[in-house]
C-alpha positions in Angstrom: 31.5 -17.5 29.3 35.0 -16.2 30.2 37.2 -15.2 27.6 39.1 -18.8 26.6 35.5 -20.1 25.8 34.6 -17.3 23.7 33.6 -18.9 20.0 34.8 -16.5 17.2 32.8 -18.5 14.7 29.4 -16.9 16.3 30.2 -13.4 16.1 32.7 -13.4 12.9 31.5 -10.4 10.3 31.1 -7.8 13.4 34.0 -5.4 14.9 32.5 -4.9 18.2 32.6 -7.5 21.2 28.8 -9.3 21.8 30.6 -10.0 25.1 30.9 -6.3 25.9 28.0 -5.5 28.1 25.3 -7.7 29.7 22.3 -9.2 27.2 20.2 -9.4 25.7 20.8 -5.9 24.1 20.8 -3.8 20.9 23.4 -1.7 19.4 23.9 -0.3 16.4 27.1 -0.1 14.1 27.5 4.1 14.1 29.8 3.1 10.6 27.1 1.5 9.1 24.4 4.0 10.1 26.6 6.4 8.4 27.3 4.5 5.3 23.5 4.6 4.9 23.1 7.9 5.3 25.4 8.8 2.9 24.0 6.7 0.3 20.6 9.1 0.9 22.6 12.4 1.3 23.8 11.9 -2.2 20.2 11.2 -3.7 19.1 14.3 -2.1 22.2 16.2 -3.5 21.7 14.6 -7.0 18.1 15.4 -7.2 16.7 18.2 -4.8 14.3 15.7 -3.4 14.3 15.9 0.4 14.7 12.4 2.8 12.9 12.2 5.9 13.1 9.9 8.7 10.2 7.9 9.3 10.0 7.4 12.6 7.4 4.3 12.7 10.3 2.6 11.4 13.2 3.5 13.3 12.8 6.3 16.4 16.1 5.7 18.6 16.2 8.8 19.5 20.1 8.8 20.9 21.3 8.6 17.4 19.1 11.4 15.9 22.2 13.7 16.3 24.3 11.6 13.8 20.8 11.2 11.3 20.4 14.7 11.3 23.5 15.3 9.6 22.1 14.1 6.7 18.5 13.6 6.6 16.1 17.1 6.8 13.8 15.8 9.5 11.2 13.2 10.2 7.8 11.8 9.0 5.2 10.7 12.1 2.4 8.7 12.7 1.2 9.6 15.7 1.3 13.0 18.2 4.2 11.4 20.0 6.2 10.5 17.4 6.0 14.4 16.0 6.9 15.7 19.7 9.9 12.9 19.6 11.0 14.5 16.3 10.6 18.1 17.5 12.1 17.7 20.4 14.9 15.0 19.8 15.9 15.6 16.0 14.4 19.4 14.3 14.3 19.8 11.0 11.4 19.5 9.3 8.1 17.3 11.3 5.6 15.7 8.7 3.2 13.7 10.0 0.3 11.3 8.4 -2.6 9.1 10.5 -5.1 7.3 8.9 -7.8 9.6 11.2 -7.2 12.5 13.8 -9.0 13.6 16.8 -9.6 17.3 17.4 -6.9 16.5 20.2 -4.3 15.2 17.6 -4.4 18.5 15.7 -4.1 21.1 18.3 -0.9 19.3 19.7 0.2 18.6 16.1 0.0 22.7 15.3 2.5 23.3 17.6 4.8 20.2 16.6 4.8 19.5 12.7 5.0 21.5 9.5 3.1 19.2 7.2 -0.4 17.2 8.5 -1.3 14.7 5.9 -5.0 13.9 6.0 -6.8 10.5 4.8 -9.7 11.8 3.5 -11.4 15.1 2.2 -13.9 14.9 4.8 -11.1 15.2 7.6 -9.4 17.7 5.8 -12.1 20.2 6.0 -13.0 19.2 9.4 -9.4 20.1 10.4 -7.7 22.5 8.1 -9.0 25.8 9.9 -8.3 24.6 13.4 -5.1 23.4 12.5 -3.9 27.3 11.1 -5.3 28.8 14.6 -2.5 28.0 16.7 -0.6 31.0 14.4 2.0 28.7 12.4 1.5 28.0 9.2 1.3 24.0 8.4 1.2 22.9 4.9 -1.8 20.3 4.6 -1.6 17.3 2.6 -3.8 14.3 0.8 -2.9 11.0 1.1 -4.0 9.3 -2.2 -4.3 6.0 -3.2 -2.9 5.1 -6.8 -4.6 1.6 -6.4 -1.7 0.3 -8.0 0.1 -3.1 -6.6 4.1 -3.5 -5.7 3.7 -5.4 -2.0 3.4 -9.3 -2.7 2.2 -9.3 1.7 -1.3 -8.2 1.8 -0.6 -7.4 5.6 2.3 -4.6 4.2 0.4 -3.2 1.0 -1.1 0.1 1.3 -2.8 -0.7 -2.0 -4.6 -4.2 -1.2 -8.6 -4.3 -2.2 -9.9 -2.8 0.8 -7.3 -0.7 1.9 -8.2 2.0 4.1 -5.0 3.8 3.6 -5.1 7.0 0.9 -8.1 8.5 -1.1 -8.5 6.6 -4.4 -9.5 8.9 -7.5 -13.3 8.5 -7.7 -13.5 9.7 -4.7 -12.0 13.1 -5.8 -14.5 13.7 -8.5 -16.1 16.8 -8.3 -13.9 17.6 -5.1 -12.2 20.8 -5.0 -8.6 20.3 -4.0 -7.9 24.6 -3.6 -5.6 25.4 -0.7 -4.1 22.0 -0.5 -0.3 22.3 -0.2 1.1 18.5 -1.2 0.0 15.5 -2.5 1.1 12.0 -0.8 1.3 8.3 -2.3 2.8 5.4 -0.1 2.6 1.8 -2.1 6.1 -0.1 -1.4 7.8 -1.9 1.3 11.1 -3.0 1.0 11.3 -2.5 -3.1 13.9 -1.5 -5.3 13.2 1.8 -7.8 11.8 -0.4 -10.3 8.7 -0.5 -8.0 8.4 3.3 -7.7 9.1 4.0 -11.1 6.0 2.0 -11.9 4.0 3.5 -9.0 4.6 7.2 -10.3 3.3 6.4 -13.3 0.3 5.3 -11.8 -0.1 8.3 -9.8 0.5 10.3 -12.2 -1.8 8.6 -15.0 -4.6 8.9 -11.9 -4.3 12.1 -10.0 -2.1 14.0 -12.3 -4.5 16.6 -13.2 -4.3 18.1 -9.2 -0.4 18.0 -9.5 0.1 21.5 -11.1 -2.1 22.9 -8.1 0.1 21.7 -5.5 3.5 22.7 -4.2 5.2 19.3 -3.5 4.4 15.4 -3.7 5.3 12.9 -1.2 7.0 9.6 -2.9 5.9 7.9 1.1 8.2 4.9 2.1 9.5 1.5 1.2 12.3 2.5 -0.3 15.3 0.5 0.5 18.2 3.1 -1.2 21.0 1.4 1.1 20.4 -2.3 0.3 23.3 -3.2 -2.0 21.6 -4.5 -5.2 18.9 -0.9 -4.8 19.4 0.7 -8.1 20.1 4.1 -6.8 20.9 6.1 -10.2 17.2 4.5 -11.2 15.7 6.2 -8.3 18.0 9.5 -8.9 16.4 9.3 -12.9 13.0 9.0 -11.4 13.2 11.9 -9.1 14.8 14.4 -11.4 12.5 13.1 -14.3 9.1 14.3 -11.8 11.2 17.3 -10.8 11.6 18.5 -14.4 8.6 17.6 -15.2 6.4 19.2 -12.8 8.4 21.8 -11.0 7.6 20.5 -7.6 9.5 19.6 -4.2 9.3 15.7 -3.9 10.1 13.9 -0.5 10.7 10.4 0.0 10.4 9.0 3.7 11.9 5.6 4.3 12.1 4.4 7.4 14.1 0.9 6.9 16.7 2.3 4.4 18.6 4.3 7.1 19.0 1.5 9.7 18.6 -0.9 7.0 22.2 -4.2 8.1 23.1 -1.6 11.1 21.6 -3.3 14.1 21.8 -6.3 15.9 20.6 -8.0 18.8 23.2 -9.7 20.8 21.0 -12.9 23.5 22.6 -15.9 25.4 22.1 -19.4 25.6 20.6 -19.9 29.3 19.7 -23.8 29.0 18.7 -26.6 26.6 15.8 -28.8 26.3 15.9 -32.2 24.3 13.7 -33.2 21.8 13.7 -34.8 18.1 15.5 -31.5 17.9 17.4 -29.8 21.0 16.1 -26.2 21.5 18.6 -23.3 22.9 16.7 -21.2 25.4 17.6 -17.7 24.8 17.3 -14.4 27.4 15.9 -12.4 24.8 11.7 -13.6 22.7 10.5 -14.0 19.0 7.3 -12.4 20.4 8.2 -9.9 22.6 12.0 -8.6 21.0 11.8 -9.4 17.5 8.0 -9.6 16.6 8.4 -9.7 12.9 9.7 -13.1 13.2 6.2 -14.2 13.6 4.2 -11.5 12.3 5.6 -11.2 8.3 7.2 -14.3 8.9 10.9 -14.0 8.5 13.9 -16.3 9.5 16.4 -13.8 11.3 20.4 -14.7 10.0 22.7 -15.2 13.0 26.3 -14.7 12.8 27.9 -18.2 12.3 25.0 -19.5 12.0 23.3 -21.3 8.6 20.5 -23.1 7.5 19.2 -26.2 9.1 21.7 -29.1 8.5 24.2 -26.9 6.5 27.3 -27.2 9.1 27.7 -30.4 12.0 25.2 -29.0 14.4 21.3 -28.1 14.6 19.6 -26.5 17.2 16.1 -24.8 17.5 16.0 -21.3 19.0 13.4 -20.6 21.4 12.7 -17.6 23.2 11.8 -16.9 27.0 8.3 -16.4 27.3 5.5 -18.7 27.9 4.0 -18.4 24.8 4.4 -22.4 22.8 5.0 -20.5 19.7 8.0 -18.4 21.0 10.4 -19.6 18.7 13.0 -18.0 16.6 13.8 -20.9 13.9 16.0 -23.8 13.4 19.9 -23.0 12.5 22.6 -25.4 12.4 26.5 -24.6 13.4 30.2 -25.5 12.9 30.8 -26.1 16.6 28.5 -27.7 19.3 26.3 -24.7 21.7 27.4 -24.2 25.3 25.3 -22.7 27.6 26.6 -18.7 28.1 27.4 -19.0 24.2 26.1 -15.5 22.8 24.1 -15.2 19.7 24.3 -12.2 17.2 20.8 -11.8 15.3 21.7 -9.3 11.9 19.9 -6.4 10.8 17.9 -5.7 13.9 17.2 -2.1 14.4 14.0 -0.9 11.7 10.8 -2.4 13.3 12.2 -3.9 15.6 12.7 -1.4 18.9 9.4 0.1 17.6 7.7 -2.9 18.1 9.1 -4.7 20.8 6.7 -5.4 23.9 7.1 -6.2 27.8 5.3 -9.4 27.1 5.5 -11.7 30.6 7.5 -9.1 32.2 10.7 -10.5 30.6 13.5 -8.2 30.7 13.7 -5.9 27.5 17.2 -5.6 25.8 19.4 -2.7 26.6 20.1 -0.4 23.9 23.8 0.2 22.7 25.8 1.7 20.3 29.5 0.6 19.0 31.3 3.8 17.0 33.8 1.6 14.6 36.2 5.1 15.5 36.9 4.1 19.2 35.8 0.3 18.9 33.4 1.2 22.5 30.7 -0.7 22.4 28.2 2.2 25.1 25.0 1.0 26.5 23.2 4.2 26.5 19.7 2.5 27.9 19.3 -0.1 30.4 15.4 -1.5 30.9 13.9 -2.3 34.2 11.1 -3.2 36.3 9.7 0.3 36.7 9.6 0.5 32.6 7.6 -3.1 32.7 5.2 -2.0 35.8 4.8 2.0 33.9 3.2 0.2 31.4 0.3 -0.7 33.1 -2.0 0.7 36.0 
């Protein structure tokens, strides 16, 4: 689309240019991933509590040197998401798996400085071997305070069933002695209501280890930089467990640092008709936004609203082969033109993490815009090599 045809109206509410460099791609607002970080600097100032990173949520690595201004270090998942965060950010590497492998733990005791273990069993199987490598890791329990915030079965830690933390009965008779932290991890994308109610439970279940231990992990879910989060709430609750107890606490949100400061910018390459036209995008549901069809969600678009709101509905479908590869029916002021582009909001926590090479379709390039310069800088292009690495 040359620059006469560009349509305002579908990328109104950004600063940067969605024409700047070839799509589909990323990029994340630098401003905004600041203003986040701010908002969590001043909770850690306000409290003592420290904020990690967690990396399942949001690992582009490029901007670690902006993050780590702020934030203390990262929480991982996995063995090379700890390496990522030793190598790429510092600080402080934490890391939690539902079960390790003798493998896991003598690359983790030269990479993190707190293992979290999901059950007793594993921590006794692992605790020695993890010391040997001549570092000293502080060893932690997940627990499970079996108490319900997530209305998504597929997103709550604490659904009947759940593999994920070691509920109390469990612990009876069980000597805790030489554990260093205890961790909890109920919420997903909850205001401090939800964890002032989930402390209580883990404190009315497990609080009889708490005096034992050095520090308590609040986990994630925590969305401090959404605008309506009640951050003096979460400040109260921190401070209150502080006082209380006389222990470090550490939160480790993933979504609430890159929480409204992505987006991913796709073209229209063709139409097809139908009861309802569909715009054939260079960028997937599936394979660049998986959520979409995973939690489901409806992804906003920059000038664009619900179906039938303005003159103009179209369906959004992605570029795969997959039937289902849709994004969702929106409606606009003006009619689509074929080299239109199309900014999707809010697309950088689990959404990199998670995107595939599905079909071989090319995977968006990652960018950044810094609001300073107003340069929109591709700092990762994806090719056939990543595609064809992939596989054997």
């Amino acid at each position: 689309m040359t620059e006469s045809r560009k349509k305002p109206a579908l990328s109104r509410g950004v600063s940067f240019d969605p024409y700047a460099i070839e799509t589909p791609y990323y990029v994340i607002d630098l401003g905004l991933l600041r203003r986040n970080l701010s908002v969590m600097r001043r909770v850690q100032e306000q409290t003592g509590a420290k904020i990690l990173l967690a990396l399942k949520g949001f690992a582009m690595w490029s901007v670690f040197p902006v993050i780590r201004e702020y934030l203390v270090g990262v929480t991982s998942s996995s063995v090379h998401e700890a390496r990522l965060g030793r190598e790429e950010m510092g600080g402080e590497v934490h890391a939690y798996a539902p079960a390790y492998t003798e493998r896991d733990i003598l690359e983790l005791r030269d990479l993190a400085d707190h293992v979290v273990f999901n059950s007793v069993a594993q921590w006794h199987k692992y605790a020695e071997l993890l010391q040997a490598g001549g570092r000293k890791i502080d060893c932690g329990l997940r627990v499970n305070p079996e108490h319900r915030e997530v209305e998504i079965e597929l997103y709550d830690p604490c659904a009947p069933g759940s593999r994920l933390g070691v509920k109390r009965k469990s612990l009876d008779g069980v000597s805790l002695a030489g554990l260093a932290g205890l961790h909890f991890h109920n919420l997903c994308q909850k205001n401090s209501d939800a964890l002032e109610r989930t402390v209580a439970a883990f404190e009315a279940k497990f609080g009889e280890f708490i005096p034992a231990v050095q520090w308590v992990n609040f986990g994630g879910g925590h969305h401090i930089s959404r605008a309506d989060y009640d951050v003096e709430r979460l400040i109260r609750v921190v401070q209150t467990f502080s006082d209380k107890w006389g222990k470090q606490v550490y939160l480790e949100p993933g979504e609430a640092s890159a929480l409204d400061t992505g987006f991913l910018v796709a073209e229209i390459l063709d139409f097809v008709d139908g009861p309802l036209t569909t715009a054939i995008l260079d960028t997937s549901a599936t394979a660049h936004m998986p959520d979409v069809l995973e939690m489901p969600y409806r992804p906003e678009i920059l000038g664009g609203d619900e179906p039938g709101k303005k003159a103009h509905t179209y369906r959004l479908g992605g570029l795969t082969c997959l039937a289902g590869d849709v994004i969702g029916d929106y409606s606009f002021d003006e009619p689509l033109e074929i080299g239109d582009r199309l900014v999707f909001t809010d697309m950088a926590h689990y959404t990199m993490v998670k995107t595939t090479t599905f079909n071989g379709v090319r995977h968006p390039s990652i960018a950044t815009f810094e609001p300073e310069t107003g340069v929109v800088r591709e700092v990762r292009r994806f090719g056939y090599e990543d595609y064809k690495n992939r596989l054997s």
